[in-house]
ChimeraX commands (.cxc) that place a marker at each C-alpha (Angstrom):
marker #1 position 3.56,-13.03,-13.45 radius 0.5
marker #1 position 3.46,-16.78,-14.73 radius 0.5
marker #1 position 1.81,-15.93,-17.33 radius 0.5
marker #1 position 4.07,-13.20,-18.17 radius 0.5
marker #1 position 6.97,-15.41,-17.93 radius 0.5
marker #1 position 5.51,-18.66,-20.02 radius 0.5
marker #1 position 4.84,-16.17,-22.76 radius 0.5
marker #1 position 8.35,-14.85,-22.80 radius 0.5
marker #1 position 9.67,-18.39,-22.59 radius 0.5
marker #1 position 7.78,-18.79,-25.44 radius 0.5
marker #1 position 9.05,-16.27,-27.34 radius 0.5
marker #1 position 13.08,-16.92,-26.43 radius 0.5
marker #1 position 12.16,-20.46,-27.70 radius 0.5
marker #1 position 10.75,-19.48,-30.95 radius 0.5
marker #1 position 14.09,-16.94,-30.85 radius 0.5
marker #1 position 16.59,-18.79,-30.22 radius 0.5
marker #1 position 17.19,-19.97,-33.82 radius 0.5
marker #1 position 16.85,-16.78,-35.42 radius 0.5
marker #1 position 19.29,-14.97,-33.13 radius 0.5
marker #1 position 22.30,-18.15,-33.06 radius 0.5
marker #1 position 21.38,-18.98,-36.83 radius 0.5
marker #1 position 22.51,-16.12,-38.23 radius 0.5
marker #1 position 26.03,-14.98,-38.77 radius 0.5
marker #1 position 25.25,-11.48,-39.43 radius 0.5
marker #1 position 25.62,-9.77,-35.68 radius 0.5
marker #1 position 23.64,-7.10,-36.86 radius 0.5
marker #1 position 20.58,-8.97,-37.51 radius 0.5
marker #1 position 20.98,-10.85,-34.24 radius 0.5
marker #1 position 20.74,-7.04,-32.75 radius 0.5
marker #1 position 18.08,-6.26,-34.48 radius 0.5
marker #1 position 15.98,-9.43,-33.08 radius 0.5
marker #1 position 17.31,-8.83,-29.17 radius 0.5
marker #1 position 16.24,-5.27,-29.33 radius 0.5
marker #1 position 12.56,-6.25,-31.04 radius 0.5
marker #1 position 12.47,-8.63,-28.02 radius 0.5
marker #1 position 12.90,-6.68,-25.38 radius 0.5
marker #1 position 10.75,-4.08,-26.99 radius 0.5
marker #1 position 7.69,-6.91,-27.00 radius 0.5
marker #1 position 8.41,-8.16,-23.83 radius 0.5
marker #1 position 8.28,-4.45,-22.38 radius 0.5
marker #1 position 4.97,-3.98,-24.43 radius 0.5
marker #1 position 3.49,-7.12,-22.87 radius 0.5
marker #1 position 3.98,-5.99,-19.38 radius 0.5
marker #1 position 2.62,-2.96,-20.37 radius 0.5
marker #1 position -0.88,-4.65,-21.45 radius 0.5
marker #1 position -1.18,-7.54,-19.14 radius 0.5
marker #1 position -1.11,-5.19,-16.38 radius 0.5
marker #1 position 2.31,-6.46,-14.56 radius 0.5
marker #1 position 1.86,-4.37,-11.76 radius 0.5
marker #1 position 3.87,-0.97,-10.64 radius 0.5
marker #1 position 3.93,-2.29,-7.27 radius 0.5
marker #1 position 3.09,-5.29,-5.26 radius 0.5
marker #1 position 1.58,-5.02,-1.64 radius 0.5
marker #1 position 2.66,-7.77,0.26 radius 0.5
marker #1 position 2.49,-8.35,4.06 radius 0.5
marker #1 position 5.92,-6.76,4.81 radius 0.5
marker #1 position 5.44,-3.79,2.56 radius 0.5
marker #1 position 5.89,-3.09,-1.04 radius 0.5
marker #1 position 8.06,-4.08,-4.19 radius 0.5
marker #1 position 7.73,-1.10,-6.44 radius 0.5
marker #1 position 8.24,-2.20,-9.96 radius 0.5
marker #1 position 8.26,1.63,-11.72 radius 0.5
marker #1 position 9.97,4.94,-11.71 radius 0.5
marker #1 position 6.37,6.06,-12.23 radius 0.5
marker #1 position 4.95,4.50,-8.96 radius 0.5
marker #1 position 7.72,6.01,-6.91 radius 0.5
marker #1 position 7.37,9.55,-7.91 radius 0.5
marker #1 position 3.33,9.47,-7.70 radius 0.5
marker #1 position 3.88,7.67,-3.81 radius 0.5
marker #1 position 1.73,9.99,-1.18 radius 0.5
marker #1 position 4.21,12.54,0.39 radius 0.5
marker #1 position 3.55,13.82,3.95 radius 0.5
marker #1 position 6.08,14.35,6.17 radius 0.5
marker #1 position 8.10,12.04,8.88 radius 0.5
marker #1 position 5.65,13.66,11.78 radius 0.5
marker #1 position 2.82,13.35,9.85 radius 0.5
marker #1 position 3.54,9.86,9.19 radius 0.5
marker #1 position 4.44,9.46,12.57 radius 0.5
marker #1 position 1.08,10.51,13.64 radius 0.5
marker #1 position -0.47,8.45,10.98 radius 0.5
marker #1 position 0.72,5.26,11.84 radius 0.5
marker #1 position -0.10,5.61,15.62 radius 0.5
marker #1 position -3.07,6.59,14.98 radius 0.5
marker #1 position -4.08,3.05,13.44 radius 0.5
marker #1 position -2.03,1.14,16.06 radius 0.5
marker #1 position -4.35,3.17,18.13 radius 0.5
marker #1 position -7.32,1.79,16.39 radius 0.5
marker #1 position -6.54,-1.39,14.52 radius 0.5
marker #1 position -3.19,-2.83,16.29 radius 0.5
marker #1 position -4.58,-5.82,16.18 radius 0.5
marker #1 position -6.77,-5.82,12.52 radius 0.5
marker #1 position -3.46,-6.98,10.87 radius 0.5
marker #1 position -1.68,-4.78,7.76 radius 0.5
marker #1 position -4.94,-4.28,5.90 radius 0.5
marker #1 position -6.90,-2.99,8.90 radius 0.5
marker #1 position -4.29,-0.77,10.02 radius 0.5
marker #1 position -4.17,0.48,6.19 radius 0.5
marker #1 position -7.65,1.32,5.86 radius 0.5
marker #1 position -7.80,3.21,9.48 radius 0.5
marker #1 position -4.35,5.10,7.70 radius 0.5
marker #1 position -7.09,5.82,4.42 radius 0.5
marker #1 position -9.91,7.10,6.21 radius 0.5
marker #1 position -7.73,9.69,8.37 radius 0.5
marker #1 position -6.15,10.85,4.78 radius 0.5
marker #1 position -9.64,10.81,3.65 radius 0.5
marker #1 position -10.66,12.86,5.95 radius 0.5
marker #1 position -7.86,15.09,5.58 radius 0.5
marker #1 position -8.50,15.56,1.52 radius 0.5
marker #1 position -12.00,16.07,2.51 radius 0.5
marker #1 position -10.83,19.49,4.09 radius 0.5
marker #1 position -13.92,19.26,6.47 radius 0.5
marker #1 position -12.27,17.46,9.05 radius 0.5
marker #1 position -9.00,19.82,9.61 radius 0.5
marker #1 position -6.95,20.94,7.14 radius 0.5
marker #1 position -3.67,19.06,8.70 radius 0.5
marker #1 position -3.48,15.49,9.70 radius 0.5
marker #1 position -2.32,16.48,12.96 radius 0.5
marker #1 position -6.12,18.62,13.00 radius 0.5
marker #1 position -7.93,15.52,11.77 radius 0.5
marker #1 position -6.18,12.86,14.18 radius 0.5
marker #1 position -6.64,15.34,17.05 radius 0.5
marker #1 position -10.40,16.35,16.15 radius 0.5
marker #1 position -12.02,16.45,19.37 radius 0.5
marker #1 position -14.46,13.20,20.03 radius 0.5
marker #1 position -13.27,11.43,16.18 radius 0.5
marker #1 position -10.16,8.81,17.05 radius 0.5
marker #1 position -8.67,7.06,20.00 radius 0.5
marker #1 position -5.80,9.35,20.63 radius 0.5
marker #1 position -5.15,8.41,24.03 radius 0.5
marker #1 position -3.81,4.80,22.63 radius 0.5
marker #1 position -1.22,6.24,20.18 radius 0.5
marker #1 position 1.64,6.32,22.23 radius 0.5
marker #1 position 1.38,3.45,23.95 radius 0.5
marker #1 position 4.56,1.98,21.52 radius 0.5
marker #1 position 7.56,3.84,20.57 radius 0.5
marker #1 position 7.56,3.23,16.61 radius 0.5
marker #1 position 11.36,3.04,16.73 radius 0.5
marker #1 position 12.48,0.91,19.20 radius 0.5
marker #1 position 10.66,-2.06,17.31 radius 0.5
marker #1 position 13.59,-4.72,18.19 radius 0.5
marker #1 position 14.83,-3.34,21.82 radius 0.5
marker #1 position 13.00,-1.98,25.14 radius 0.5
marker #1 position 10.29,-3.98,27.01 radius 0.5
marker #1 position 7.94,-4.58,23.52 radius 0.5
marker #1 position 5.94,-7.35,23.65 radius 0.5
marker #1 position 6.07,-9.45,20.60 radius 0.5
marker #1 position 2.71,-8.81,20.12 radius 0.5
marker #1 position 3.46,-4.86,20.60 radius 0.5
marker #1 position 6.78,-5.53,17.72 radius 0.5
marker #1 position 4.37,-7.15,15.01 radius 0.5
marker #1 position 1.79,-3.99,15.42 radius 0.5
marker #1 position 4.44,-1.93,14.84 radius 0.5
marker #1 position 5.75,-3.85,12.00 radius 0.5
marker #1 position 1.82,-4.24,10.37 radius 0.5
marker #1 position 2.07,-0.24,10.76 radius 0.5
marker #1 position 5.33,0.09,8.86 radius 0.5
marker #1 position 3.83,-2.47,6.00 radius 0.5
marker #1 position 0.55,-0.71,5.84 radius 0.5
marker #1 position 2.02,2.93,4.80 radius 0.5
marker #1 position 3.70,1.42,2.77 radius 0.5
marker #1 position 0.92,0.36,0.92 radius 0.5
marker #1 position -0.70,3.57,1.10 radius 0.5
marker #1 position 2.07,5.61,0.72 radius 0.5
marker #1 position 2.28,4.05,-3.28 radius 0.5
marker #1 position -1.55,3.87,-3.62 radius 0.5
marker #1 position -3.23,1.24,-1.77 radius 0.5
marker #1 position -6.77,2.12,-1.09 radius 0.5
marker #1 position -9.51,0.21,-0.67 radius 0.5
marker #1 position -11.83,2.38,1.96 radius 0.5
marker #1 position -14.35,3.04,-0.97 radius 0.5
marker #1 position -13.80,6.63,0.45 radius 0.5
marker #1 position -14.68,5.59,3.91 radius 0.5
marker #1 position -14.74,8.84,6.40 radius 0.5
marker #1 position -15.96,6.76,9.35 radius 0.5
marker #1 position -15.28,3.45,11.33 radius 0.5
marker #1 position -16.27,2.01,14.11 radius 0.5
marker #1 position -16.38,-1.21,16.38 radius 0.5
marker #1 position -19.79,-1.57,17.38 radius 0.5
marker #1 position -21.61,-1.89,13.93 radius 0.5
marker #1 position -23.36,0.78,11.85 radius 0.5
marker #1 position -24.31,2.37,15.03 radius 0.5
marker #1 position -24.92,6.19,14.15 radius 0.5
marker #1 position -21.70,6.87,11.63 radius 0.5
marker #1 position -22.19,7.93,8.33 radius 0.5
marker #1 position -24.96,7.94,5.98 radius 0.5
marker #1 position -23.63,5.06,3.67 radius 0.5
marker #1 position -22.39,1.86,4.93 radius 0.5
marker #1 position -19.87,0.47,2.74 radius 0.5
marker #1 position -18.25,-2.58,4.65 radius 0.5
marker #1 position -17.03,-4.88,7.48 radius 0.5
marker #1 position -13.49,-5.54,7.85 radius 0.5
marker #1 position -11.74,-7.42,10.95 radius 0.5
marker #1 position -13.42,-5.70,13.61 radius 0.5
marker #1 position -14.30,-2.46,12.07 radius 0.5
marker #1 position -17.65,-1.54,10.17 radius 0.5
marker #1 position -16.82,1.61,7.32 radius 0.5
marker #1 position -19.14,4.30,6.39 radius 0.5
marker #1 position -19.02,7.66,4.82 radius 0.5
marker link #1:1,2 radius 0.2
marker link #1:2,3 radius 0.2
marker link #1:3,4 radius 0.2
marker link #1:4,5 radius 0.2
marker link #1:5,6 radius 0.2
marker link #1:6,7 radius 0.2
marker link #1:7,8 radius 0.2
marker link #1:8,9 radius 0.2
marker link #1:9,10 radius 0.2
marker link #1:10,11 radius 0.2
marker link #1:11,12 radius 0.2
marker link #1:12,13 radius 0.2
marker link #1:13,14 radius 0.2
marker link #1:14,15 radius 0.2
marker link #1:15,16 radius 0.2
marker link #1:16,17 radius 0.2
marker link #1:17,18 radius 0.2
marker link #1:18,19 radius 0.2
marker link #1:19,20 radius 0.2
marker link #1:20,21 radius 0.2
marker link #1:21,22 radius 0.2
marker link #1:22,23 radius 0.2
marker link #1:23,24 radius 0.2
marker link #1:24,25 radius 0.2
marker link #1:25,26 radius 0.2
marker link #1:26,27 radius 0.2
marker link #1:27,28 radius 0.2
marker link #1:28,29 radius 0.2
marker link #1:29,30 radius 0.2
marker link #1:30,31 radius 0.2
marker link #1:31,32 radius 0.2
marker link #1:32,33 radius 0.2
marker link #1:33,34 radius 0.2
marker link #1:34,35 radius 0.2
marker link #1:35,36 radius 0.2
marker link #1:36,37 radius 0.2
marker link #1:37,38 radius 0.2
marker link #1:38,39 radius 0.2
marker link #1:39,40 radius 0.2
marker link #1:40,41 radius 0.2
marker link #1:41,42 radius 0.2
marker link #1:42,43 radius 0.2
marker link #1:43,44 radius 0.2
marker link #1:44,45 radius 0.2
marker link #1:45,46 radius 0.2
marker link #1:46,47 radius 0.2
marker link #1:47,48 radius 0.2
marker link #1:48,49 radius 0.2
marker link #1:49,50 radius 0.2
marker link #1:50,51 radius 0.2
marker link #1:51,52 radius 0.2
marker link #1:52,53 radius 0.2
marker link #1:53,54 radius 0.2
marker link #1:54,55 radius 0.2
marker link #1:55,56 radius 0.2
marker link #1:56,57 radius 0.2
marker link #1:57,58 radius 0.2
marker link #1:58,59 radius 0.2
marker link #1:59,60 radius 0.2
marker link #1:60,61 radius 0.2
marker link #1:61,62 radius 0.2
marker link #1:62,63 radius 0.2
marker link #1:63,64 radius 0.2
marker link #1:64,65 radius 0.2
marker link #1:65,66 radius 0.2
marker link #1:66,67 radius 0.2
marker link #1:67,68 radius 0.2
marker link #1:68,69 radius 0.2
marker link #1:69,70 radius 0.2
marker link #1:70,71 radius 0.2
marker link #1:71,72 radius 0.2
marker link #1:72,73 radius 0.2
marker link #1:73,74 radius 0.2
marker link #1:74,75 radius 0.2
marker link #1:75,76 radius 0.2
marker link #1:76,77 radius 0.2
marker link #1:77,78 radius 0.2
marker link #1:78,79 radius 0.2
marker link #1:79,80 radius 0.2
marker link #1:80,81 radius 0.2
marker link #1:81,82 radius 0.2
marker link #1:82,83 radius 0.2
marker link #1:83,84 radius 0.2
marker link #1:84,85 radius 0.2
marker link #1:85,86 radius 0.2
marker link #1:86,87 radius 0.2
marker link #1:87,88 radius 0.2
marker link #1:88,89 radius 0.2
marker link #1:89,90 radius 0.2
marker link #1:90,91 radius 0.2
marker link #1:91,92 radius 0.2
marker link #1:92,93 radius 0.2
marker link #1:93,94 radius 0.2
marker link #1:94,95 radius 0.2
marker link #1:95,96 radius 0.2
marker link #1:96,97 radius 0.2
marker link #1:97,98 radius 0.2
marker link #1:98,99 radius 0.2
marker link #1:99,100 radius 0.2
marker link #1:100,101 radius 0.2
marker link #1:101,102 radius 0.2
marker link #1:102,103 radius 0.2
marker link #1:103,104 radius 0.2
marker link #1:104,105 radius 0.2
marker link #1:105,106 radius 0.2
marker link #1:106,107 radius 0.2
marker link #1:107,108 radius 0.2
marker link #1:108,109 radius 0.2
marker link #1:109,110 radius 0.2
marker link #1:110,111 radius 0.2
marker link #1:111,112 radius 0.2
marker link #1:112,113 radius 0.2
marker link #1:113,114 radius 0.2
marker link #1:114,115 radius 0.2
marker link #1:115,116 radius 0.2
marker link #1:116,117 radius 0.2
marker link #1:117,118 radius 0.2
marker link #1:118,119 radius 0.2
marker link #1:119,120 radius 0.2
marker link #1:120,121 radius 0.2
marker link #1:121,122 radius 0.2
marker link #1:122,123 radius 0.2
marker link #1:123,124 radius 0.2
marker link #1:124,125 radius 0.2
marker link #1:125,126 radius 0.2
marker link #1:126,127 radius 0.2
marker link #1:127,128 radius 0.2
marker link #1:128,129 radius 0.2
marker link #1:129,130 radius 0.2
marker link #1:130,131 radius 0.2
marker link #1:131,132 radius 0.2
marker link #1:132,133 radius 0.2
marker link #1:133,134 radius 0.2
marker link #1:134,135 radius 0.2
marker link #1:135,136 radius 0.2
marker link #1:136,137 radius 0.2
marker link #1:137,138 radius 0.2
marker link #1:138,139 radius 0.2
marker link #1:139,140 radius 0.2
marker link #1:140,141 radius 0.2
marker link #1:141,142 radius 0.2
marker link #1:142,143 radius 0.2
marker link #1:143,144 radius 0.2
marker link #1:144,145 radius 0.2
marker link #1:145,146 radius 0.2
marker link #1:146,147 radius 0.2
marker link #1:147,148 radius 0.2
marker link #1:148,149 radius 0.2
marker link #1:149,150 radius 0.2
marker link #1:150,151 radius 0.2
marker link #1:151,152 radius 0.2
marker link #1:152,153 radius 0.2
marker link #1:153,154 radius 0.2
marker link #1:154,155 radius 0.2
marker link #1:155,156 radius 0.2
marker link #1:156,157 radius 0.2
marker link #1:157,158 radius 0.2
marker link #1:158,159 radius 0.2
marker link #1:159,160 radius 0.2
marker link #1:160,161 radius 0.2
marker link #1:161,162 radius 0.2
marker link #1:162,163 radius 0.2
marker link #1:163,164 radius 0.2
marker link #1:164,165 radius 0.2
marker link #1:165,166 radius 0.2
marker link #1:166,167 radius 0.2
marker link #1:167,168 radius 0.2
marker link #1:168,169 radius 0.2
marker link #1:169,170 radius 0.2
marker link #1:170,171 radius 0.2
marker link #1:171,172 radius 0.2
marker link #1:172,173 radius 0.2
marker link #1:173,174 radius 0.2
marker link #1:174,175 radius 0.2
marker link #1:175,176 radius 0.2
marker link #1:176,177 radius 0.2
marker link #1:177,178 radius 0.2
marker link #1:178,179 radius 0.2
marker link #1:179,180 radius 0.2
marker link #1:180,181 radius 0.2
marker link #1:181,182 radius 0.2
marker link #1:182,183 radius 0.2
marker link #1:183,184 radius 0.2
marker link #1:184,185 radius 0.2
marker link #1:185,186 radius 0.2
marker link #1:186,187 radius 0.2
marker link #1:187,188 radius 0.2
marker link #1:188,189 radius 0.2
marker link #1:189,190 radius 0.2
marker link #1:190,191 radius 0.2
marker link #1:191,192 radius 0.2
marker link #1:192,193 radius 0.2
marker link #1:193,194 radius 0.2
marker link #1:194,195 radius 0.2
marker link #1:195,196 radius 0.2
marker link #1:196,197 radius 0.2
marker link #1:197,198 radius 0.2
view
């Protein structure tokens, strides 16, 4: 984005005397609209991003990203994001995102269910008993802990992210907090407390 913005600094500079030099307002038209027109190029190839993933969600940045965002419904969101409270409450926004993209990985897989509720409720696969343990919409009332309030708040952020694309699981279908162990037949990576395989 610096870069993005010394550039067009750059270009307003080398401007400027073109556009307040001339007394024709046509030709001072003419050089606004072939700067904007550059500017919107050089977005376009310095890869200013669609959408930024930050720690308390996303900026989205294009039309484009918002109608290609992952649609499921409220419940199966619902489900979603208890799910990695469930498993990665306390593996911060990134954790609880990648337990979020191996449940939808499993679910585009087709061999684990073919709804999330099916893949989340698989018998023997996730830590179901956890997922109510918080109500996801009482985040700022009731007896939370503030420890329970920034889960809840990681969960939010995280679909987010994968709700407009985030994904690094590397196609992960399993994780689990005791190493390698017996999950999967390629082990792709450690994060927080989690070790990913597929």
């Amino acid at each position: 984005m610096a870069d993005i913005l010394s550039l067009l600094w750059g270009w307003l500079s080398w401007l400027a005397p073109m556009i307040f030099d001339k007394e024709d307002i046509l030709k001072r038209v003419l050089v606004l609209v072939l700067a904007v027109i550059a500017f919107c190029a050089l977005c376009a190839f310095t890869g200013y991003p669609p959408v930024e993933y930050t720690n308390d969600g996303v900026k989205v940045h294009s039309r484009r990203a918002y109608e290609e965002r992952l649609i499921l419904s409220d419940e199966e969101w619902d489900l979603v994001m208890r799910e990695a409270i469930a498993e990665a409450g306390n593996q911060g926004v990134k954790g609880q995102a990648l337990v979020m993209c191996v449940v939808l990985n499993r679910w585009r897989s087709g061999k684990y269910g073919e709804t999330i509720r099916e893949v989340i409720y698989a018998p023997n696969q996730f830590y179901v008993a956890g997922m109510y343990a918080n109500d996801l919409h009482t985040t700022w009332e009731g007896s939370l802990t503030s420890g329970q309030r920034r889960q809840i708040l990681d969960a939010y952020a995280a679909r987010a992210w994968v709700e407009y694309g985030w994904d690094e699981s590397e196609g992960a279908l399993y994780f689990c907090s005791e190493g390698w162990n017996y999950y999967g037949e390629e082990h792709l990576f450690k994060y927080g407390g989690h070790w990913f395989s597929k």
